[in-house]
C-alpha positions as CSV (number, residue, x, y, z in Angstrom):
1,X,36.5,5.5,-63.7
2,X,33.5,4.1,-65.0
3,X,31.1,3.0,-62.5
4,X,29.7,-0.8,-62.7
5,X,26.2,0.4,-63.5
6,X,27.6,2.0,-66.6
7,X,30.0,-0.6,-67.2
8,X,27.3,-3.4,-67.8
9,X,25.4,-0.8,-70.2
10,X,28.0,-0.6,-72.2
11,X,28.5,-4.2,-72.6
12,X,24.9,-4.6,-73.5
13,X,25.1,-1.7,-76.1
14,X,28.5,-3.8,-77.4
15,X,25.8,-6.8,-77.1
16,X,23.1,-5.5,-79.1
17,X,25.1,-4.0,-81.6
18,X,26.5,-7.6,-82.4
19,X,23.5,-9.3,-82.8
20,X,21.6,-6.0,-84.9
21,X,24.1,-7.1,-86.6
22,X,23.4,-10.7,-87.0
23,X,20.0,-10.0,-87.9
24,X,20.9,-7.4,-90.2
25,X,22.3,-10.3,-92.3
26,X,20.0,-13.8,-91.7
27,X,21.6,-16.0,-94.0
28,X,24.6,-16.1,-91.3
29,X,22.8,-16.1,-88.2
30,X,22.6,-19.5,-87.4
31,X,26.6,-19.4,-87.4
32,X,27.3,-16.3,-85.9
33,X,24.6,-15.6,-83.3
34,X,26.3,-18.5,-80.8
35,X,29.3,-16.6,-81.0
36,X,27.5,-13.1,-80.3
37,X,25.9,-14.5,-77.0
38,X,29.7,-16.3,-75.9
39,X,30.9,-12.9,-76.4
40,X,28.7,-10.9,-74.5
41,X,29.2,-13.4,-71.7
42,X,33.1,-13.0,-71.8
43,X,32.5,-9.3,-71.7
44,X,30.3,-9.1,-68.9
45,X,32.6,-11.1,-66.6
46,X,35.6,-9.1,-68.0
47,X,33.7,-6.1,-66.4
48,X,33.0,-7.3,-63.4
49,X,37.0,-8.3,-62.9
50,X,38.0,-5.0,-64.0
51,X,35.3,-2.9,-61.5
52,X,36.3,-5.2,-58.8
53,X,40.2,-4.0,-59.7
54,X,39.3,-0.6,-60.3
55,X,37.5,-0.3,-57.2
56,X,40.7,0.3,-54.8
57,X,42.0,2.7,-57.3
58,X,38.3,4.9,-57.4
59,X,38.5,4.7,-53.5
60,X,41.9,7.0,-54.0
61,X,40.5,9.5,-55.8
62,X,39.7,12.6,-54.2
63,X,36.7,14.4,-54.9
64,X,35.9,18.5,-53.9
65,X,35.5,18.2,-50.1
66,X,39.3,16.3,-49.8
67,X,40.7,18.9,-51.8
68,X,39.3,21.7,-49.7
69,X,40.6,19.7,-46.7
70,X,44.1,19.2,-48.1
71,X,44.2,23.5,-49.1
72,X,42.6,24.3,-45.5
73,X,45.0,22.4,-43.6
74,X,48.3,21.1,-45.3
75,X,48.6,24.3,-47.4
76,X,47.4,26.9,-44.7
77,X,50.2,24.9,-42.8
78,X,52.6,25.8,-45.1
79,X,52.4,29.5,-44.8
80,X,51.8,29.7,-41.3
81,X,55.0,31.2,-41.2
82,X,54.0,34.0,-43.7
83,X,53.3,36.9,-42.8
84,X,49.2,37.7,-43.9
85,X,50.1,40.9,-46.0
86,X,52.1,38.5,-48.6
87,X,49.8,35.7,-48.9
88,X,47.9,36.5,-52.3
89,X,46.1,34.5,-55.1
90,X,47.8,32.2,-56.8
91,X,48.3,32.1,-60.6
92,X,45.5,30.4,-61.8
93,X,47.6,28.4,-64.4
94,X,49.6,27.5,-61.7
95,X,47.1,26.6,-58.8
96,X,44.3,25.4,-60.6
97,X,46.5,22.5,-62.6
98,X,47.7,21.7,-59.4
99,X,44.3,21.4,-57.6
100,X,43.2,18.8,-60.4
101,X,46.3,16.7,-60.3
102,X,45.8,16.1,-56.4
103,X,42.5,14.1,-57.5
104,X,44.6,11.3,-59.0
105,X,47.7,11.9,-56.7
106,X,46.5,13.1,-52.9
107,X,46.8,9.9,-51.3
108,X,50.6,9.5,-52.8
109,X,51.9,11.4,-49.9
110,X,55.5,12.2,-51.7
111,X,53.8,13.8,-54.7
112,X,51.1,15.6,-52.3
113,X,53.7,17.2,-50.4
114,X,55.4,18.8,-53.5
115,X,51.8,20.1,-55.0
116,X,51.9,21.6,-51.3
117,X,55.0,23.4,-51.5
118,X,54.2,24.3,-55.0
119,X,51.1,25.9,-54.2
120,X,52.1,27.5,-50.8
121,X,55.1,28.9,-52.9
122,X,52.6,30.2,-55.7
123,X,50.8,32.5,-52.9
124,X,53.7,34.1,-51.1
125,X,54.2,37.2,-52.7
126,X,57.9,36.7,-52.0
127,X,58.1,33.6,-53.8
128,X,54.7,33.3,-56.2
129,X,57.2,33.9,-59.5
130,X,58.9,30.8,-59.0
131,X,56.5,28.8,-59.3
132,X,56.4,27.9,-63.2
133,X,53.8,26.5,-64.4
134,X,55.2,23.7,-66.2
135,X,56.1,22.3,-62.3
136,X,52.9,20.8,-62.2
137,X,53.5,18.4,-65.8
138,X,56.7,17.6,-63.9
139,X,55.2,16.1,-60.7
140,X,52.9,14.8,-62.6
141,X,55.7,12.5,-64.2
142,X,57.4,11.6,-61.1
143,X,57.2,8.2,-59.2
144,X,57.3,8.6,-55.1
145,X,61.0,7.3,-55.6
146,X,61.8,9.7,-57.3
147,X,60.4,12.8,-55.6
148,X,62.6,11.0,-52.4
149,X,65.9,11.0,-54.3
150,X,65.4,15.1,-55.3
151,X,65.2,15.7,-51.8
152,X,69.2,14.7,-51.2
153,X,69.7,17.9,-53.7
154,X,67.8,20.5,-51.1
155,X,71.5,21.1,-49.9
156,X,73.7,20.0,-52.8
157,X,74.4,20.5,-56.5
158,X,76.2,17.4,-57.2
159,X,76.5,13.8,-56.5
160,X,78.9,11.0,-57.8
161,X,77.9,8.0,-59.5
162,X,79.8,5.6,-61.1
163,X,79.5,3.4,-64.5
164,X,80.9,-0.4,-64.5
165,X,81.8,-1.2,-67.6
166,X,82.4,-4.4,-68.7
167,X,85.2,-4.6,-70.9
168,X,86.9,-6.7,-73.4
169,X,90.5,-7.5,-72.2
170,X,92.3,-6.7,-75.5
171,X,90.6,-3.2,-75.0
172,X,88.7,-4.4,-78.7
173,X,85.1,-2.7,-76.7
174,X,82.7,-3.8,-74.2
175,X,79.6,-1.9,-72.5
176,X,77.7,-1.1,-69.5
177,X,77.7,-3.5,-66.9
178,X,75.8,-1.2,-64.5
179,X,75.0,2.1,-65.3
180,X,74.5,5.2,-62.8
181,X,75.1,3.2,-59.8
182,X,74.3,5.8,-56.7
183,X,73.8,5.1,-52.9
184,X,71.6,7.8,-52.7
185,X,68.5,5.3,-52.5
186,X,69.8,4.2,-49.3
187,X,69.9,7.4,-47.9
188,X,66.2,8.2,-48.6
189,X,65.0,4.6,-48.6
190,X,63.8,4.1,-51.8
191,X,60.7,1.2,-52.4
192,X,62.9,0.0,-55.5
193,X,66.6,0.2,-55.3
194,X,67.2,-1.4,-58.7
195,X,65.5,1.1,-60.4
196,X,67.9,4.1,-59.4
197,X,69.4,4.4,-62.7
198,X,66.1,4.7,-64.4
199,X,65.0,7.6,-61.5
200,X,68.1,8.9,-62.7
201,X,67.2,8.8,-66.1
202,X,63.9,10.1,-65.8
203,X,64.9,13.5,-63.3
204,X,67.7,14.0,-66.0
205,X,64.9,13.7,-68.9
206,X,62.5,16.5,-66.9
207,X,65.9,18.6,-66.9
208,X,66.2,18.9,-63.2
209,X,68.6,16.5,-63.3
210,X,71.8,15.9,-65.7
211,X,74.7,13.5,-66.5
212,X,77.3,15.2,-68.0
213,X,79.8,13.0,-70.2
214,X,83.3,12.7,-69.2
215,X,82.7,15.4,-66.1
216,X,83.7,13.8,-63.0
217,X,84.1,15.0,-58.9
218,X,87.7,16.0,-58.0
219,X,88.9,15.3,-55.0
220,X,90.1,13.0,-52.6
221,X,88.3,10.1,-51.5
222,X,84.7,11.3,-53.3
223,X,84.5,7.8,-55.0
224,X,85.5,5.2,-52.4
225,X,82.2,5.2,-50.5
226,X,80.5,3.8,-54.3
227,X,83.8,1.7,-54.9
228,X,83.7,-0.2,-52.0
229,X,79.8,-0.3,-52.1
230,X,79.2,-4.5,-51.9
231,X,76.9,-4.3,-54.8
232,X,80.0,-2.8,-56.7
233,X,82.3,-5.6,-55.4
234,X,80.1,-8.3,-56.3
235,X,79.5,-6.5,-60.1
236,X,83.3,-6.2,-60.3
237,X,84.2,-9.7,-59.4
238,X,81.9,-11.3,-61.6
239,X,83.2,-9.6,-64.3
240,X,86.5,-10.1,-64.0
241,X,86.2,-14.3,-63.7
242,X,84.4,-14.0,-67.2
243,X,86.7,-15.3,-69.6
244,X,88.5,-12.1,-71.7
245,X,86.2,-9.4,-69.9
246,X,88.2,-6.7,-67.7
247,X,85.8,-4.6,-65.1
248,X,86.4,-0.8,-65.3
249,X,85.0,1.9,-63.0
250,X,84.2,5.2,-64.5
251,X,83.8,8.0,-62.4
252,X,80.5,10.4,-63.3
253,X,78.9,13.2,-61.4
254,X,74.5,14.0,-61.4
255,X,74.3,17.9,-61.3
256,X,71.4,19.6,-60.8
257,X,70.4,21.9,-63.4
258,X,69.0,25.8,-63.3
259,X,65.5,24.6,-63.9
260,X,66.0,21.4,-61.3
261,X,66.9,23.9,-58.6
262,X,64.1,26.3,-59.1
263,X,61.8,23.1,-59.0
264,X,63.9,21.9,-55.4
265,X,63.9,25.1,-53.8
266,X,59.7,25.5,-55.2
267,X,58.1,22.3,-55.0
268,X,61.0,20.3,-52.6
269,X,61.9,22.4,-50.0
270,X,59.2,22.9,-47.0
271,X,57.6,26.1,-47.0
272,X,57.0,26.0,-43.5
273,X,60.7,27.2,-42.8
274,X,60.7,29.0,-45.6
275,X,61.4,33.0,-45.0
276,X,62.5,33.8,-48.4
């Protein structure tokens, strides 16, 4: 973040530049040089607006001495359960990636407990080659919804959703009413419930997630928990009073994926019960 000191020199270099530039070429000074000055004006407030919104976000980032505090205590935490012959040096691709991300993300506490499960993972002997590298891009990418939802997968490799379509009643097409709806926001308390499907979307775009078409849970009863969801009810019903339209519920399943598991059982899964 650029600090307000260097901020306002910038401006002033932005300034002078403008007016060298005015006096590089007299015969429009008398025109242009008003318009210099109103500019630098509008830029100097401008800065001052954005340091005074920037300055929360600066107050989040963790310097050296946090980081140390976060490996000393949360991580050494982690693998208090490890016995000292297999705790060895992490992968520096691995560990030092992850150290650097925790300046931007260690006071997201979601996202800081899956660097510390990635790193406490990357120095057990037992479990050091799981820990890809590429698990640190992905945390990187992940919102604190959507490091909640991957924690209903610890114990399962599947979950149903379901599609409401909205259809024409002559069966002549229709599309997605609601796609991907899912309870599983309830059952980790998610900030946003209405972005689910988009969480979805996202885990599924990382590949720890996926969506097959036309694959659905068999089995009795493993829909009517979502079908007689109230949100679904409500959907439904105002479909069907639309003129012509016909509400259909199609059954769909989220798997988790090879990689997705490797990344749960790594990054999701607390180390501190972890005896490999």
């Amino acid at each position: 973040m650029m600090s307000g000191e260097n901020s306002e020199s910038n401006i002033e270099s932005t300034v002078n530049a403008v007016t060298n530039l005015v006096e590089a070429i007299p015969i429009y000074q008398d025109a242009v040089q008003p318009a210099a000055k109103e500019i630098g004006k509008a830029l100097g407030t401008v800065a001052k607006t954005v340091n005074v919104a920037l300055a929360p976000v600066s107050a989040l980032v963790w310097g050296y001495d946090r980081i140390k505090d976060f490996v000393d205590n949360k991580v050494t935490e982690k693998l208090s359960g490890v016995p000292e012959e297999n705790i060895v040096t992490p992968p520096p691709h691995v560990a030092g990636p992850a150290l650097e991300s925790l300046r931007y993300t260690g006071s997201i506490d979601e996202l800081k407990e899956l660097y510390a499960n990635l790193l406490a993972s990357s120095m057990n002997s037992e479990t050091t080659q799981n820990a890809h590298p590429s698990f640190v891009e992905i945390i990187k990418q992940l919102s604190p919804d959507e490091a909640k939802l991957l924690t209903v997968f610890l114990h399962a490799s599947s979950e149903p959703i379901i599609t409401i379509r909205n259809n024409r009643e002559d069966n002549s097409g229709g599309r997605d009413q609601f796609r991907h709806f899912s309870d599983i926001g309830d059952r980790v308390e998610c900030g946003d419930y209405s972005k689910i499907p988009n969480y979805l979307d996202n885990l599924c775009r990382l590949g720890l997630l996926e969506i097959p078409e036309n694959y659905a849970l068999i089995g009795d009863g493993m829909y009517n928990r979502l079908e007689e969801n109230a949100v679904v009810k409500v959907i439904v019903e105002h479909v069907n009073k639309t003129e012509g339209r016909r509400a259909e519920i199609n059954h769909k399943t989220v798997l988790v994926t090879g990689l997705g598991r490797q990344f749960i059982d790594t990054c999701v899964k607390d180390h501190r019960s972890f005896r490999g």
